[in-house]
NUZA-298438 format. One line per field, with one value per residue (C-alpha): x, y, z. Coordinates in nm, 4 decimals. Layout:
<nodes>
px <- (X,...) $
py <- (Y,...) $
pz <- (Z,...) $
</nodes>
This chain:
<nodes>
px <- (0.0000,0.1052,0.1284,0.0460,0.0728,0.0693,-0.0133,0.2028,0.2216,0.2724,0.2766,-0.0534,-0.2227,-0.2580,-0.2410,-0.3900,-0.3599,-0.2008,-0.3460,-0.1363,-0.3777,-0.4044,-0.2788,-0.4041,-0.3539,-0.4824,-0.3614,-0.4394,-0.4446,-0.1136,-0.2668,-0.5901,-0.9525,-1.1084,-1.5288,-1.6633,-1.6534,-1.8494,-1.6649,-1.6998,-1.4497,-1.4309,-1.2510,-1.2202,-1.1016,-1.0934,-1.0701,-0.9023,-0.9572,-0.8865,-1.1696,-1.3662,-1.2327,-1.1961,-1.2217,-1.2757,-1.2069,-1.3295,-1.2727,-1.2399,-1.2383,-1.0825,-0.9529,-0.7319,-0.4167,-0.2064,-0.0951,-0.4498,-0.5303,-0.7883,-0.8135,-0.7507,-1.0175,-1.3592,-1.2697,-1.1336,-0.8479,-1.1177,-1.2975,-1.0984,-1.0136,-1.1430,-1.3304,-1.4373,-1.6819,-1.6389,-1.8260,-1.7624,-1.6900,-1.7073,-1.6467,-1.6337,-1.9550,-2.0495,-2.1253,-2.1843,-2.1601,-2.2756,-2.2005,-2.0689,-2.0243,-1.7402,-1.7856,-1.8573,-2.1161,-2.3997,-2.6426,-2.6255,-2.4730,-2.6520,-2.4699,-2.2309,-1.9024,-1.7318,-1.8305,-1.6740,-1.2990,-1.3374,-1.4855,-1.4343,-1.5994,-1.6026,-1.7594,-1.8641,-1.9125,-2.0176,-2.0977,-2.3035,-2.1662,-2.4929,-2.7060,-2.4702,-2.5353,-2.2693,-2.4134,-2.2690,-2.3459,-2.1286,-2.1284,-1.9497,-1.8914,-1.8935,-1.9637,-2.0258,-2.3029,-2.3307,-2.4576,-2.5880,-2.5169,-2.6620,-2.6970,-2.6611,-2.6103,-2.6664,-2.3341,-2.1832,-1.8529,-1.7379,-1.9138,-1.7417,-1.3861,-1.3131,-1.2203,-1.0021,-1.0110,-0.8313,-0.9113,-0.8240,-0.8916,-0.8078,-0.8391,-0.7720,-0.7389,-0.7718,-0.8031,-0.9342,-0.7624,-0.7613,-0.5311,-0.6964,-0.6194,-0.7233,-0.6768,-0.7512,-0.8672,-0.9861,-1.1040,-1.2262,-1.3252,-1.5865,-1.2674,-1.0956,-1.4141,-1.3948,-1.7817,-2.0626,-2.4116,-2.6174,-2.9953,-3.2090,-3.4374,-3.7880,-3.9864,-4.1887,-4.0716,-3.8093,-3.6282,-3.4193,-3.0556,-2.8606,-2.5778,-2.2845,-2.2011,-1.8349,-1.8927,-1.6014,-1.8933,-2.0318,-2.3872,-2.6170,-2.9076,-3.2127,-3.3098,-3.6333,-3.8406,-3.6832,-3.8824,-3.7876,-3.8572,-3.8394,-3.6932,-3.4454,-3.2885,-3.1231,-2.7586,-2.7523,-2.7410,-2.9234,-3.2754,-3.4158,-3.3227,-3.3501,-3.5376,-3.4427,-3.5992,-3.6148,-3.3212,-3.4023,-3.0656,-2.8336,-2.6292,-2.2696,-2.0835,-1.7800,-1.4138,-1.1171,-1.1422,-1.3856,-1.1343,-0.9862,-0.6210,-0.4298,-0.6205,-0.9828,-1.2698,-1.6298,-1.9000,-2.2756,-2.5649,-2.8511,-3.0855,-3.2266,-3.5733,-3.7470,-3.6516,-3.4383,-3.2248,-3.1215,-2.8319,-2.8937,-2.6340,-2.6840,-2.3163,-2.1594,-1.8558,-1.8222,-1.6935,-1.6801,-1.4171,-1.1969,-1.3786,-1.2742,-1.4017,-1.6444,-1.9677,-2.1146,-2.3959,-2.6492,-2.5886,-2.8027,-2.7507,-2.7839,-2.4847,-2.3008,-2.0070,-1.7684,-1.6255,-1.3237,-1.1941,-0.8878,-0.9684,-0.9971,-1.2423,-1.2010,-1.3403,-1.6842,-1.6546,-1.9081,-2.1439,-2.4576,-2.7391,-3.0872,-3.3625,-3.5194,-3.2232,-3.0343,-2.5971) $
py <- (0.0000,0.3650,0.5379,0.9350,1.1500,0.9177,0.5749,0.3512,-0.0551,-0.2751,-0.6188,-0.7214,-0.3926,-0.0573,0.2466,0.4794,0.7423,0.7037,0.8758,1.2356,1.4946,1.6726,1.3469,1.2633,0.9712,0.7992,0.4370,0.3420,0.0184,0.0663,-0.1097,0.0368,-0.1150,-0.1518,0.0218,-0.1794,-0.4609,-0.5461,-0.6117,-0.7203,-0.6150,-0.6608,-0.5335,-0.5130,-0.2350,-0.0695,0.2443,0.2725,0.6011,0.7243,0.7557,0.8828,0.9219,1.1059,1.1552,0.8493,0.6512,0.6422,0.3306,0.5599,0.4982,0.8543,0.9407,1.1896,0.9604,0.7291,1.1323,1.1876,1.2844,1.5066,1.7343,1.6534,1.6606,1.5815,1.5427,1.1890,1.2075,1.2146,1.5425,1.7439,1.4784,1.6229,1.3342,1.0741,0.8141,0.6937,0.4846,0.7099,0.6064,0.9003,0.9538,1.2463,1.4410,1.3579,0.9687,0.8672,0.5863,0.5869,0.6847,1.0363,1.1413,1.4317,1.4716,1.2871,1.1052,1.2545,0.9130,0.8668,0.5683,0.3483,0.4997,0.7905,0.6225,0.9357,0.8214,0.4475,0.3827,0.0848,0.0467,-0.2788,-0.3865,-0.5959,-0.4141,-0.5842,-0.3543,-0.4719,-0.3046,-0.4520,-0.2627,-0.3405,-0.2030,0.0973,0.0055,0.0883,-0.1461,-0.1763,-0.4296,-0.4451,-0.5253,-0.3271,-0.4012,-0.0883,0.0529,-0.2796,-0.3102,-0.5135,-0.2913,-0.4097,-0.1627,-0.1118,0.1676,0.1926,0.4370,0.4740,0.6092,0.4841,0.4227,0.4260,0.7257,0.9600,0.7926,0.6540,0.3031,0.2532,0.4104,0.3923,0.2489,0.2411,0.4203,0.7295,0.8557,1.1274,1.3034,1.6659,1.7761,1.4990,1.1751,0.7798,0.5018,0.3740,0.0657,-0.1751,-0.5392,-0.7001,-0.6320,-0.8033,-0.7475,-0.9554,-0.7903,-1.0367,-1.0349,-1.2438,-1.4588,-1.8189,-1.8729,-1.5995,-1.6958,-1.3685,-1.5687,-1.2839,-1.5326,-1.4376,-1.4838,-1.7809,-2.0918,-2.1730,-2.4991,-2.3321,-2.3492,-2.0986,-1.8851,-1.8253,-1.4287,-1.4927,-1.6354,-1.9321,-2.1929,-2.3403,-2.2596,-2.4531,-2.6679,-2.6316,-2.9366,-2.9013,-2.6669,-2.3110,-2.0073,-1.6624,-1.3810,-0.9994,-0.6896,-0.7968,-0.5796,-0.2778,-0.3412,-0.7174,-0.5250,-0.7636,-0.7593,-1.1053,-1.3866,-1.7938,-1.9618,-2.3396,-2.5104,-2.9032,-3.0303,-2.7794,-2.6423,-2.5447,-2.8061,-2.7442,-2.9774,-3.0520,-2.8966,-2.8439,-2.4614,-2.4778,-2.6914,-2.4193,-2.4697,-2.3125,-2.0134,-1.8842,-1.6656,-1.7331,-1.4157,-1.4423,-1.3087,-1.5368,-1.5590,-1.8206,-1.8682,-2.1293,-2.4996,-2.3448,-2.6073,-2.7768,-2.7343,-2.5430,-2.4446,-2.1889,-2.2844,-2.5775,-2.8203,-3.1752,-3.4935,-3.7337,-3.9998,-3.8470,-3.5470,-3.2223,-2.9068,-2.6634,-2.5684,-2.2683,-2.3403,-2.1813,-2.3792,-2.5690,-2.2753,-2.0380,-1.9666,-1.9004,-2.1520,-2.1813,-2.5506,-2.6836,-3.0333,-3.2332,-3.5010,-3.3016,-2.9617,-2.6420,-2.5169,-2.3590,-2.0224,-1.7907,-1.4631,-1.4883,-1.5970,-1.3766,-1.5649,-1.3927,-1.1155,-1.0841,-1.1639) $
pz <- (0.0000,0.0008,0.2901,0.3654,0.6815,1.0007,0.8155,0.9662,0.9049,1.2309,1.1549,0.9728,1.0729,0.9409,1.2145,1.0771,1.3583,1.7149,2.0514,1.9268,1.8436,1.4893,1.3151,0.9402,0.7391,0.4079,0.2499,-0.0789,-0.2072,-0.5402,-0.7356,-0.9240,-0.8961,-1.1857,-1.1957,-1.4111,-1.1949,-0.9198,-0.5886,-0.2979,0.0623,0.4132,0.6846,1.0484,1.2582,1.6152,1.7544,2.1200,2.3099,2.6706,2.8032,2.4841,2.1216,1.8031,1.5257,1.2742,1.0140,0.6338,0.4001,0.0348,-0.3521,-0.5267,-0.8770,-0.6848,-0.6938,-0.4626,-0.2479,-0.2113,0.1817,0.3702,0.6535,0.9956,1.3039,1.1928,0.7843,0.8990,0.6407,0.3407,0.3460,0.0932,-0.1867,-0.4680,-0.6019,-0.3821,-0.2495,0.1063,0.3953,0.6705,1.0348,1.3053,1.6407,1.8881,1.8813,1.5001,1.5407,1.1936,1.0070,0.6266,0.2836,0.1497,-0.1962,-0.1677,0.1916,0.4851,0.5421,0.7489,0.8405,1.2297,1.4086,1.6183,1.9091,2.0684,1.9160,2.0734,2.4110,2.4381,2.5022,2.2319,1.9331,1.7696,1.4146,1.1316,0.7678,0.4116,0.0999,-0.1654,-0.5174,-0.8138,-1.1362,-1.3423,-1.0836,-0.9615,-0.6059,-0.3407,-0.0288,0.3381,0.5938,0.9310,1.3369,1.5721,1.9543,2.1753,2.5100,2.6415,2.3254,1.9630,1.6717,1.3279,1.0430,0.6955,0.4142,0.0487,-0.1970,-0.5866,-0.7536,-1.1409,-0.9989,-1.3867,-1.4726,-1.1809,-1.1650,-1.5293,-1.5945,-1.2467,-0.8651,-0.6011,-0.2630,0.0644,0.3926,0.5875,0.9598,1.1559,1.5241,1.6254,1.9835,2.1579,2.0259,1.9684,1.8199,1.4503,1.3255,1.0632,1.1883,0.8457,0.4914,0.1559,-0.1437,-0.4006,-0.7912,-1.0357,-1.2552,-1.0192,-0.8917,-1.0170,-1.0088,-0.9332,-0.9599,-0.9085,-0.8612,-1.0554,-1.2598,-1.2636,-0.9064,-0.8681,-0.9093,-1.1054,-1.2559,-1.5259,-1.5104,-1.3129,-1.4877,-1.3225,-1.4322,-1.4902,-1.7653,-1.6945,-1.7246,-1.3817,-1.4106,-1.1577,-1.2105,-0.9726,-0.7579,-0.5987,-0.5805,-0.5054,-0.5253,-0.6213,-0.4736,-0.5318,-0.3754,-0.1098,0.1187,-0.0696,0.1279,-0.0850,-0.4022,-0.5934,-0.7462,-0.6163,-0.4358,-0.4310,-0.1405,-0.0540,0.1997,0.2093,0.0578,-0.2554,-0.4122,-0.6734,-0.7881,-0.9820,-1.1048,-0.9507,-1.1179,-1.0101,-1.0335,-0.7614,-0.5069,-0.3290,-0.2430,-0.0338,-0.0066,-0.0743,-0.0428,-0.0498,0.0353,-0.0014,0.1498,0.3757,0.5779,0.8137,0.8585,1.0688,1.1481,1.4668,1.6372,1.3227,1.1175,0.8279,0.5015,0.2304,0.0980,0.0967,-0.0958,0.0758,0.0232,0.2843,0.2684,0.3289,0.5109,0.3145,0.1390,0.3311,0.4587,0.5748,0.9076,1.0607,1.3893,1.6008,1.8565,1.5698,1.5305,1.1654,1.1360,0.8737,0.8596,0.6553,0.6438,0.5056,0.7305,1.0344,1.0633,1.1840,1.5585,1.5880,1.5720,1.4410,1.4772,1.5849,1.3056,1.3935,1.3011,0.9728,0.8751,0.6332,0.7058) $
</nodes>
C-alpha cells in the first residue's frame, strides 16, 4: 500500500492514527480497482480512546491519486479529496456511520461512538456494477453493546472515476484523540471470482438453469423446488433472491477450479428462517471420505459456522445468526 501523513504498518495492521492529536492519514491500495466490476471487501477495525475518542475513520475509492489525503479533526483524512466516495466512520460528537459522496457522510450511528474507550468492528461492501449500487453491511462491539449496520447508496462508480479508482482508507485526530487501526482487509473484484451466480431469474418458481455471471462456465441446475422472490434488502445489491428449503438447491458440477487450495474466499448473502435447532447451510462443498471441502452453518444454537476439512475440521466459531435477517 502507500502510505500518507501518520499511516504507519505494524505487523498485519494498518495504524492509521495514534493517541497524538491533529494526526491525518490515508492508504491506498497501489494497485488500481477496476469500476466496471463489481466487488466485494471486508474489513475489520478498532478504535481505542482514553476515556472517549476522536475523530474516525473512512474506508475511500478517489480518482485523486495514490498522495491523495484530507483534513484533519472531523474530515477523517477524506474530506478534501477532490473526487471521492467513502463509507464514513465518526467519532467524537459527530457519530456517523454511512455513505458520502465528496464529503462525509452525514447518516447517524446506532450509538455515541465518541463516548466508548473501544470500538471494535467488522464491515462488508459490496458493489453490483450493473445495478450501480454501493451497499454496506457491518457489526461493531462498543460501550459494552453489539450494533448491526446497513446503508446503500446509488453512484456509477465508472461514470465519476473513469475506468479505475483507487481504494483504501483514511483517519484522523484533532483535539481529543484515539489510536486507529485496521486489523484485516480483503477485497475480491468479479474479474478475479472463479464462479458468481447472481440468482435474478424471474420470481416464482423456477427450474431453469442458473448462470454463473463470470462467464467461466459453472452454471447450476435447480433441484427441488426453489422459489424466487423480489426486492431484497437494498444493502444485498441484488434484485431477487432464491429460497431453498427441504433439501431444494443449486447443484454445480464438480471442477477443479472450484477446489480451493491453499487459499480462498467465499461471500454471499442469507438468511435463516425457521426450522431453529437444526443445522442449516446456504453454501456448501463436501466430500466425505476423506472429510474435506467446506460448509457454511447456521448452527443448532444459531450460530453461523464456517467448517473446513482435510480429514480433520475447523473449531466452531461464528457470529450470531438472527432468526429472519439478512448476514
Amino acid at each position: 500500500m502507500t502510505l500518507n501523513g501518520n499511516a504507519t504498518v505494524a505487523g498485519s495492521s494498518l495504524q492509521l492514527t495514534a493517541s497524538v492529536g491533529s494526526q491525518v492519514a490515508s492508504a491506498w491500495k497501489t494497485a488500481p480497482v477496476s469500476t466496471s466490476k463489481s466487488f466485494v471487501t471486508s474489513f475489520a477495525f478498532q478504535l481505542i480512546g482514553s476515556p472517549t475518542q476522536a475523530d474516525g475513520i473512512s474506508f475511500a475509492m478517489q480518482s485523486a491519486g495514490l498522495n491523495a489525503i484530507g483534513g484533519v479533526g472531523g474530515g477523517i483524512g477524506v474530506d478534501g479529496i477532490s473526487n471521492h466516495v467513502n463509507l464514513t466512520i465518526s467519532s467524537w460528537t459527530n457519530n456517523r456511520i454511512g455513505f458520502g459522496n465528496n464529503a462525509v457522510g452525514t447518516k447517524p450511528a446506532p450509538n455515541a461512538l465518541g463516548s466508548c474507550s473501544s470500538v471494535v468492528g467488522n464491515f462488508t461492501l459490496s458493489y453490483q456494477a450493473e445495478h450501480n449500487i454501493l451497499s454496506l453491511y457491518g457489526t461493531y462491539a462498543a460501550c459494552g453493546a453489539n450494533f448491526t449496520v446497513a446503508d446503500s447508496l446509488n453512484v456509477n462508480l465508472q461514470s465519476k472515476f473513469g475506468s479505475t479508482m483507487y481504494v483504501g482508507f483514511t483517519g484522523a485526530t484533532g483535539g481529543a484523540v484515539a489510536t486507529q487501526t485496521i486489523t484485516s482487509w480483503s477485497l475480491i473484484s468479479t474479474g478475479d471470482l472463479v464462479m458468481h451466480h447472481k440468482f435474478d431469474n424471474a420470481t416464482g418458481l423456477d427450474t431453469s438453469p442458473n448462470t454463473d455471471s463470470t462467464g467461466n462456465g459453472f452454471g447450476g441446475t435447480f433441484v427441488g423446488n426453489a422459489a424466487m422472490g423480489a426486492a431484497p434488502p437494498a444493502f444485498c445489491g441484488g434484485q431477487s433472491w432464491a429460497k431453498f428449503s427441504g433439501g431444494s438447491r443449486v447443484q454445480v458440477t464438480q471442477h477443479a477450479a472450484l477446489s480451493p487450495r491453499p487459499n480462498f474466499s467465499v461471500a454471499l448473502w442469507a438468511r435463516a428462517d425457521g426450522s431453529q435447532g437444526t443445522w442449516r447451510t446456504p453454501l456448501m462443498m463436501r466430500d466425505e471420505f476423506p472429510t474435506r471441502g467446506f460448509n457454511l452453518y447456521a448452527s443448532t444454537s444459531n450460530q453461523w459456522q464456517f467448517w473446513t476439512g482435510r480429514g480433520d475440521s475447523a473449531p466452531p466459531t461464528g457470529t450470531p445468526s438472527v432468526q429472519a435477517q439478512w448476514h
